[in-house]
Biotite code that builds the C-alpha atoms (Angstrom):
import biotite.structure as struc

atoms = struc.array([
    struc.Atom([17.329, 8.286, -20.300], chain_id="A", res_id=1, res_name="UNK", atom_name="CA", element="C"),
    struc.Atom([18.547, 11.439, -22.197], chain_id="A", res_id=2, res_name="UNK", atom_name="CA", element="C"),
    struc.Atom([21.032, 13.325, -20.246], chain_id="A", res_id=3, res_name="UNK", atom_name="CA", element="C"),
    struc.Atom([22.928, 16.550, -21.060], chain_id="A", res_id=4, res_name="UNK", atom_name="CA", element="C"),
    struc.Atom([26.802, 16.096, -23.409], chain_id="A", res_id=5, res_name="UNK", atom_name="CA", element="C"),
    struc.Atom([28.012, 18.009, -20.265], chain_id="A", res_id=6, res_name="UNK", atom_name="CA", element="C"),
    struc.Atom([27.716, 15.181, -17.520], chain_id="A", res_id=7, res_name="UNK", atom_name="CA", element="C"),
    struc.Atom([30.269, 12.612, -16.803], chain_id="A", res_id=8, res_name="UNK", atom_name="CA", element="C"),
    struc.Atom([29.537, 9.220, -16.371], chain_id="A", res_id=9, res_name="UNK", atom_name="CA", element="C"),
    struc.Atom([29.898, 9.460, -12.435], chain_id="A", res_id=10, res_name="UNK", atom_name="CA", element="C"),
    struc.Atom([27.361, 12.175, -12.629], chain_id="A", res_id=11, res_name="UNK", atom_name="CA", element="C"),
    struc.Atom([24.732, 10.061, -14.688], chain_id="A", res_id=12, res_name="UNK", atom_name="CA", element="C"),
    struc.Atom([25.085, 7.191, -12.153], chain_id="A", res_id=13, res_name="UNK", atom_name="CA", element="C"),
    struc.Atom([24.462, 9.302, -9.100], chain_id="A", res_id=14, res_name="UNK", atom_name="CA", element="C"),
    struc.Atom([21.675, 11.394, -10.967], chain_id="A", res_id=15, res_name="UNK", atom_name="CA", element="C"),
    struc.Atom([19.979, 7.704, -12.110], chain_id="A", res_id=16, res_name="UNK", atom_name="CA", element="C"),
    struc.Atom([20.701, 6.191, -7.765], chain_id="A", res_id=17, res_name="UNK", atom_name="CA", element="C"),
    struc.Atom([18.751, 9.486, -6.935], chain_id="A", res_id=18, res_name="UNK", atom_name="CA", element="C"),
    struc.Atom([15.928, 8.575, -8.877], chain_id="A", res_id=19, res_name="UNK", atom_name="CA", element="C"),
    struc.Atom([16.109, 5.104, -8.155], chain_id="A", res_id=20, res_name="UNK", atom_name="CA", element="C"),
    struc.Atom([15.851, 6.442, -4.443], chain_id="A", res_id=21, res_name="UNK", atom_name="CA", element="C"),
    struc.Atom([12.976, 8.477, -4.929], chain_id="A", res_id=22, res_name="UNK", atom_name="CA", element="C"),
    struc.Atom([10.906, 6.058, -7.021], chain_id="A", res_id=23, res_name="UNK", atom_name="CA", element="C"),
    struc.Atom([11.140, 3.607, -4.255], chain_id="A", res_id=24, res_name="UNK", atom_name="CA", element="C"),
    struc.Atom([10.888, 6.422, -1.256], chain_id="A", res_id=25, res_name="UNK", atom_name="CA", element="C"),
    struc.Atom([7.432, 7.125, -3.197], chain_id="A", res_id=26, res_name="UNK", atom_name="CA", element="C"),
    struc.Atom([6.069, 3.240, -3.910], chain_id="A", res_id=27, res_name="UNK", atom_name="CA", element="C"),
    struc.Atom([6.638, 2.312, -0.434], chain_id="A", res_id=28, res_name="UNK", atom_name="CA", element="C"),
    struc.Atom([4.149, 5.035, 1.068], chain_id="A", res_id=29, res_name="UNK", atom_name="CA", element="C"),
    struc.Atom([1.114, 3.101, 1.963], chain_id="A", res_id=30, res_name="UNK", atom_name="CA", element="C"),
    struc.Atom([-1.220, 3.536, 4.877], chain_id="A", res_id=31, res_name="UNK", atom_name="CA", element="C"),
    struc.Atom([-1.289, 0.708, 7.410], chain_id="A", res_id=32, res_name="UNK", atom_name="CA", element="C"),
    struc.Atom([-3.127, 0.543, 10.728], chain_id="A", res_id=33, res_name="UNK", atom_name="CA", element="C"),
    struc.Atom([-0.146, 0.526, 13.917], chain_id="A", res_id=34, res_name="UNK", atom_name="CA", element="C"),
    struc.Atom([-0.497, 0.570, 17.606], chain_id="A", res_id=35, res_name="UNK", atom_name="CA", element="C"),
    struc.Atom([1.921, 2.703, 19.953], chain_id="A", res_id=36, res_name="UNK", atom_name="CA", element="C"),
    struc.Atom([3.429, 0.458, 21.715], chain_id="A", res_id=37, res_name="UNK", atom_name="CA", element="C"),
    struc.Atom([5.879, 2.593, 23.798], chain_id="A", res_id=38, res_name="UNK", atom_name="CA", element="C"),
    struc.Atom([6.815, 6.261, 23.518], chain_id="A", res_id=39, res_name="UNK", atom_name="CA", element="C"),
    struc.Atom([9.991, 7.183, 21.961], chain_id="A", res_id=40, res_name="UNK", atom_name="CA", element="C"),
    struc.Atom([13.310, 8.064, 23.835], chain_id="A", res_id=41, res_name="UNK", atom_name="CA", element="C"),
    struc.Atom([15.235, 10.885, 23.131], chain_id="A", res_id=42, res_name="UNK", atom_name="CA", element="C"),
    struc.Atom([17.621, 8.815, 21.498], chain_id="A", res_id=43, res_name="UNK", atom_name="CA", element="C"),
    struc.Atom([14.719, 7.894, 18.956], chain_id="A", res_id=44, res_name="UNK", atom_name="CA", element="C"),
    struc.Atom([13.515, 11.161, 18.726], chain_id="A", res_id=45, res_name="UNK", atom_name="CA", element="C"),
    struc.Atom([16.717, 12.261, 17.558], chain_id="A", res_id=46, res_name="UNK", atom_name="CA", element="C"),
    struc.Atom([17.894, 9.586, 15.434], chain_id="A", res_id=47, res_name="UNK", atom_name="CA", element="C"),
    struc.Atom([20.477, 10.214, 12.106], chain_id="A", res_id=48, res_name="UNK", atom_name="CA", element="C"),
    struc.Atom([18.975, 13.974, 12.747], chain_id="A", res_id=49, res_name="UNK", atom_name="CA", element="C"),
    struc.Atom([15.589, 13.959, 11.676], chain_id="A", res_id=50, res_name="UNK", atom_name="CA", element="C"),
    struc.Atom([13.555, 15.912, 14.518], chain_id="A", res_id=51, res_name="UNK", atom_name="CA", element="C"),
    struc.Atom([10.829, 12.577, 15.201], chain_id="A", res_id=52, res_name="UNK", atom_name="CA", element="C"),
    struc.Atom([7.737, 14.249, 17.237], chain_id="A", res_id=53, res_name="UNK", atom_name="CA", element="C"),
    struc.Atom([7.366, 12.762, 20.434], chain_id="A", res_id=54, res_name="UNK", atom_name="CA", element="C"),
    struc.Atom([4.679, 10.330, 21.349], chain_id="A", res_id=55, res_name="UNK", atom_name="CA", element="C"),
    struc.Atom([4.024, 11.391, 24.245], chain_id="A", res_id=56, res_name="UNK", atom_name="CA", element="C"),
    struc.Atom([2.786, 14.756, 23.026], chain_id="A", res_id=57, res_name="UNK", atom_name="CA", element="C"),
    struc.Atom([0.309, 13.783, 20.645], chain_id="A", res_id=58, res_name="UNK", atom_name="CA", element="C"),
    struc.Atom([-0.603, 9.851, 20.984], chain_id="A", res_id=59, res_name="UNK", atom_name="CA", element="C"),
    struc.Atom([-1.646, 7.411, 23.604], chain_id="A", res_id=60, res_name="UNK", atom_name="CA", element="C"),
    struc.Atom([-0.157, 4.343, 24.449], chain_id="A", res_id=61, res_name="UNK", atom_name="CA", element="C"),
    struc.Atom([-1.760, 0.955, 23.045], chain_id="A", res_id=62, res_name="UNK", atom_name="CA", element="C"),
    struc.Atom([-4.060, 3.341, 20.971], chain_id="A", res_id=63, res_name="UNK", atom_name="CA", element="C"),
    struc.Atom([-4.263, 2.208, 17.370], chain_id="A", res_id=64, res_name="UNK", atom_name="CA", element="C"),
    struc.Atom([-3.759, 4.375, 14.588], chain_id="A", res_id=65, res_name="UNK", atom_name="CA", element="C"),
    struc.Atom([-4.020, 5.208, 10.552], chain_id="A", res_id=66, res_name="UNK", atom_name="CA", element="C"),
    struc.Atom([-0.417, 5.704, 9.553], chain_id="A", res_id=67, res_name="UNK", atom_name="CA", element="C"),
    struc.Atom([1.521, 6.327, 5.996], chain_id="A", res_id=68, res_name="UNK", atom_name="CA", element="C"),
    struc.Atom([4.907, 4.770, 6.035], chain_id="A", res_id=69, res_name="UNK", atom_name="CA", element="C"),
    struc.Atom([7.446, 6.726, 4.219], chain_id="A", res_id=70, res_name="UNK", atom_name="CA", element="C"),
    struc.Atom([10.719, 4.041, 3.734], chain_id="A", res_id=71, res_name="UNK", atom_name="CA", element="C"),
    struc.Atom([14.259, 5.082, 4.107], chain_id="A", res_id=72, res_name="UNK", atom_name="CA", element="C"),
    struc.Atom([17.724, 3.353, 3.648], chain_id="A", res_id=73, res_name="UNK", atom_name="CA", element="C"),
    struc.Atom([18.313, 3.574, 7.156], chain_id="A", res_id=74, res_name="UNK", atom_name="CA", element="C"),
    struc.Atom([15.013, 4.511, 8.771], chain_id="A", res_id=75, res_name="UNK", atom_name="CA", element="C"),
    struc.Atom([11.097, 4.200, 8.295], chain_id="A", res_id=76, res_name="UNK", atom_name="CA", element="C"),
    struc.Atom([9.137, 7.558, 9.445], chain_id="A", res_id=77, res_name="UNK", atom_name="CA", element="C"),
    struc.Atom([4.792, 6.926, 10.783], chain_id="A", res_id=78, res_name="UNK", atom_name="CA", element="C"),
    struc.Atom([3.392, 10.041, 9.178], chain_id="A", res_id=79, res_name="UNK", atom_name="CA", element="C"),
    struc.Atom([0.211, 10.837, 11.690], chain_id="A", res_id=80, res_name="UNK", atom_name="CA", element="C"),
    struc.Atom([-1.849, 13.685, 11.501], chain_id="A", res_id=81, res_name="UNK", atom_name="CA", element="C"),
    struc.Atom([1.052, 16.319, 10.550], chain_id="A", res_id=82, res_name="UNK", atom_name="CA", element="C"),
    struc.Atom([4.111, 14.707, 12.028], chain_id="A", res_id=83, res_name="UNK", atom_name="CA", element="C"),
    struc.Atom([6.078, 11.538, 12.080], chain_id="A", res_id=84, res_name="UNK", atom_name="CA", element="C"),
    struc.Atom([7.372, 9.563, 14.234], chain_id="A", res_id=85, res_name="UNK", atom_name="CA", element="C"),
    struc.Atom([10.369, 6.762, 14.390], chain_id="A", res_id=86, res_name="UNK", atom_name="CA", element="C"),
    struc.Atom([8.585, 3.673, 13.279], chain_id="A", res_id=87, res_name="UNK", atom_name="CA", element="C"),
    struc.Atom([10.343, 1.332, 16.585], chain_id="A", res_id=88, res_name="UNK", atom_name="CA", element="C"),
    struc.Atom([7.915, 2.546, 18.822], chain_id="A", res_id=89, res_name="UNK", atom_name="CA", element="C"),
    struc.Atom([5.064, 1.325, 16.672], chain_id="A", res_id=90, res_name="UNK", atom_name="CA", element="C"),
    struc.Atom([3.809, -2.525, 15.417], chain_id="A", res_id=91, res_name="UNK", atom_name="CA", element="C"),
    struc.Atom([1.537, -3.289, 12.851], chain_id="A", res_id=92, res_name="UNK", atom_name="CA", element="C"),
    struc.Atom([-1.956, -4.084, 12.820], chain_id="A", res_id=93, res_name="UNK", atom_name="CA", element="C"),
    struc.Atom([-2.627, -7.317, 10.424], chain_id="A", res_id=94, res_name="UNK", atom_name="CA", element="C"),
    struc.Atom([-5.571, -6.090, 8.826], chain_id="A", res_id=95, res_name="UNK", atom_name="CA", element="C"),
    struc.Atom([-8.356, -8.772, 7.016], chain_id="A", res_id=96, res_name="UNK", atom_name="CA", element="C"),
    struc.Atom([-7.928, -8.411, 2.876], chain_id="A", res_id=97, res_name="UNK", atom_name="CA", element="C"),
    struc.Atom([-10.385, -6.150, 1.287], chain_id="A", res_id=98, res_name="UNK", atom_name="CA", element="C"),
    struc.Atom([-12.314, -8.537, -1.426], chain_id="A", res_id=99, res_name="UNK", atom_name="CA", element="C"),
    struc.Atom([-14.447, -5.821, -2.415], chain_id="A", res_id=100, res_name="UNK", atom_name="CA", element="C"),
    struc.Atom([-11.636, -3.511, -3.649], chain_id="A", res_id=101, res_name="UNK", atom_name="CA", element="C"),
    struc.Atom([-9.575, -6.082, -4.772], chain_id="A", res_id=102, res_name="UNK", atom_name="CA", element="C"),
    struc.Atom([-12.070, -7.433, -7.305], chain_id="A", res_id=103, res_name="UNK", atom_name="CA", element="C"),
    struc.Atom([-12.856, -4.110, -8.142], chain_id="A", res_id=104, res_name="UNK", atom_name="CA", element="C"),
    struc.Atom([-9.252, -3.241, -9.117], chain_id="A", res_id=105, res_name="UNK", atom_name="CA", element="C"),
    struc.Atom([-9.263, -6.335, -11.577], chain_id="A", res_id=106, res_name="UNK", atom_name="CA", element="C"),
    struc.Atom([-9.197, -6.064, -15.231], chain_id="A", res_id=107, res_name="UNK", atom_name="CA", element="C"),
    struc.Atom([-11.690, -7.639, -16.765], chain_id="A", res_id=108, res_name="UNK", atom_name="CA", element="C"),
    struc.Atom([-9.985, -10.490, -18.337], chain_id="A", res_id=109, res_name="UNK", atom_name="CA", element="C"),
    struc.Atom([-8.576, -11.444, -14.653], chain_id="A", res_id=110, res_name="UNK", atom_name="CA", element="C"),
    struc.Atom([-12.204, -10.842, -13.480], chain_id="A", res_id=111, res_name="UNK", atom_name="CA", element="C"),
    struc.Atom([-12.972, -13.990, -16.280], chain_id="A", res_id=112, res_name="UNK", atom_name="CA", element="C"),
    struc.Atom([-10.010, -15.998, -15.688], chain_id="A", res_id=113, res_name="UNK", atom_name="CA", element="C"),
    struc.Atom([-10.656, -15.948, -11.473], chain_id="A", res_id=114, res_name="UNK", atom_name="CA", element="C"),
    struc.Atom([-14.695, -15.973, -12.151], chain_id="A", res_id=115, res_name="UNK", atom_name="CA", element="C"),
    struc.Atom([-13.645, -19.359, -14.510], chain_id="A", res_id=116, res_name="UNK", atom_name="CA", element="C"),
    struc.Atom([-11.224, -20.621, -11.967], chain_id="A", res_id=117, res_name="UNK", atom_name="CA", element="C"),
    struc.Atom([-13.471, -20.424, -8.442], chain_id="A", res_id=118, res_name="UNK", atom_name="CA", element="C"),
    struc.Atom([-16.582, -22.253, -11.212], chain_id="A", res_id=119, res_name="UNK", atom_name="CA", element="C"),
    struc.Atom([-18.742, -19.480, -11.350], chain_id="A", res_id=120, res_name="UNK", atom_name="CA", element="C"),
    struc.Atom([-21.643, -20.208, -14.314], chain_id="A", res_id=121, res_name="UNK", atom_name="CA", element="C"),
    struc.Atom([-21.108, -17.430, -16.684], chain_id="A", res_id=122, res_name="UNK", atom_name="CA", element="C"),
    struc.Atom([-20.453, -16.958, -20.771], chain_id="A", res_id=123, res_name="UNK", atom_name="CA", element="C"),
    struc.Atom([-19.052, -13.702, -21.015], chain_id="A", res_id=124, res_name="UNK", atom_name="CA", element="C"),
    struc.Atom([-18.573, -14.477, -24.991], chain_id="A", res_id=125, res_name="UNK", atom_name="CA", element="C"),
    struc.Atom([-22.662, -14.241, -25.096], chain_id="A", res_id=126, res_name="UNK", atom_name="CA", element="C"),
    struc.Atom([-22.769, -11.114, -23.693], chain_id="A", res_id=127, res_name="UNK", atom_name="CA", element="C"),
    struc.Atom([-24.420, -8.601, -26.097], chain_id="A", res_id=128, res_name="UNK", atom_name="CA", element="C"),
    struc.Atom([-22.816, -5.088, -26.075], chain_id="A", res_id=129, res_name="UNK", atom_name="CA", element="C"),
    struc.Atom([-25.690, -3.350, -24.072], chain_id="A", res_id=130, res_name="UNK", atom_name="CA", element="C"),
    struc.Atom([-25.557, -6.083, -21.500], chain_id="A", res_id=131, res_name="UNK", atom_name="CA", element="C"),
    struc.Atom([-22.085, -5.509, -20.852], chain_id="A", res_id=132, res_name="UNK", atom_name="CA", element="C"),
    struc.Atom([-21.490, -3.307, -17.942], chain_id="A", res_id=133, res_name="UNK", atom_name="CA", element="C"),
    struc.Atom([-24.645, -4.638, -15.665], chain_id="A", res_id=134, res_name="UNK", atom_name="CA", element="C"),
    struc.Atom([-23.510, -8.552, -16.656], chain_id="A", res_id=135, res_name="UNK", atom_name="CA", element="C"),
    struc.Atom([-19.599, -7.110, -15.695], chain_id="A", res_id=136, res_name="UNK", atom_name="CA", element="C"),
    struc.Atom([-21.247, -5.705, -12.588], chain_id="A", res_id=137, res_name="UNK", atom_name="CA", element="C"),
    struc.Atom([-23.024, -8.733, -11.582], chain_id="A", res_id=138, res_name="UNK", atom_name="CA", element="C"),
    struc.Atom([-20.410, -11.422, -12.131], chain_id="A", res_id=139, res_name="UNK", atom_name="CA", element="C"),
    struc.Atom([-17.614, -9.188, -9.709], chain_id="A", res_id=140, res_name="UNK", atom_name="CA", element="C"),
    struc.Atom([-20.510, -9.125, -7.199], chain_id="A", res_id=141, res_name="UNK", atom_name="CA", element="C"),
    struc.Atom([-20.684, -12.837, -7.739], chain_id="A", res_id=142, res_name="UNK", atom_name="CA", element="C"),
    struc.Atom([-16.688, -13.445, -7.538], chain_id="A", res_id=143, res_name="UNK", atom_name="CA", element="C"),
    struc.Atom([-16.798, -10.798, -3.990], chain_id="A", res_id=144, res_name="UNK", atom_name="CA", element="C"),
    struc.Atom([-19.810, -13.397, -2.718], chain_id="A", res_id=145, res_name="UNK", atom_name="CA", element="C"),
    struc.Atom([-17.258, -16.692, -3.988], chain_id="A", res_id=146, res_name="UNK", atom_name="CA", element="C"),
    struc.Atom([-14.228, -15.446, -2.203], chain_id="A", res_id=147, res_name="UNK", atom_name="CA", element="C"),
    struc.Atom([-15.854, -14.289, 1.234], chain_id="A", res_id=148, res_name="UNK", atom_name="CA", element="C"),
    struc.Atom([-17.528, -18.041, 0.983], chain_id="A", res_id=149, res_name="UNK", atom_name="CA", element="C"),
    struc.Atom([-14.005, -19.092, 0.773], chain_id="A", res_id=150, res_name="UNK", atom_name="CA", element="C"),
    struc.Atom([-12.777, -16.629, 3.589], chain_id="A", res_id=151, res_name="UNK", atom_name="CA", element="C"),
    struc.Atom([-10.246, -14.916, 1.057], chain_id="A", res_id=152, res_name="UNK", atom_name="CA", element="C"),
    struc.Atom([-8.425, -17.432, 0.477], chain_id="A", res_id=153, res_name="UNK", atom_name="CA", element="C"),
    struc.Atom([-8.284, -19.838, -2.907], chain_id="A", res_id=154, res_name="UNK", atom_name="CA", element="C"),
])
């Protein structure tokens, strides 16, 4: 990283822990599915001063939810709707893999080396250029079929 002549090395270090602290802040946002399992205290509500909303105003008990997590040092905020709550109240719902989406996400030369690996009959080498895309199309439909067969698992 470039920084200005101006900044001492202390000042690089923080400014590089900041960003280290944001990258990570941002890559551990994902959505998970959580059930309330108790409203919050006041205690949690309050906690390290961040203003939590309370439960009890906008969510039900044992109700399940769509949350993002947002990941702290020294706390995890539930972003619902518009506000967020202290994760403790919360637990996670174990959700079944999605096949679909993961084979869709694949490149293709992990779509070959997994079709090639689970035995599916294919020769992508033969493939002529205007076959391409519907032969791509069929074999991850193929690999999606394989891996439910197998219940996800390999």
């Amino acid at each position: 990283m470039t920084y200005p002549r101006t900044l001492s090395t202390a000042d690089k270090e923080q400014f590089d822990k900041s960003c280290l602290r944001l990258v990570r802040s941002k890559m551990a946002r994902n959505n998970i599915k959580a059930r309330l399992k108790k409203h919050n205290t006041n205690l949690q509500r309050s906690y390290g001063g961040h203003g939590f909303a309370d439960t009890r105003d906008f969510l039900n008990e044992g109700e399940i939810y769509d949350v993002l997590v947002e990941v702290h040092d020294w706390h995890t905020r539930y972003y619902i709707g518009d506000n967020y709550y202290n994760s403790v109240c919360f637990e996670k719902i174990k959700s079944k893999p999605n096949i679909e989406q993961f084979v869709d996400e694949l490149s293709f030369d992990l779509l070959v080396i997994l079709g090639k690996a689970l035995g599916l009959p294919f020769d992508h080498t033969q493939w002529l250029d205007d076959e391409f895309p519907d032969r791509e199309g069929e074999l991850r439909v193929a690999l999606v079929e394989r891996l439910e067969e197998a219940g996800g698992g390999l």
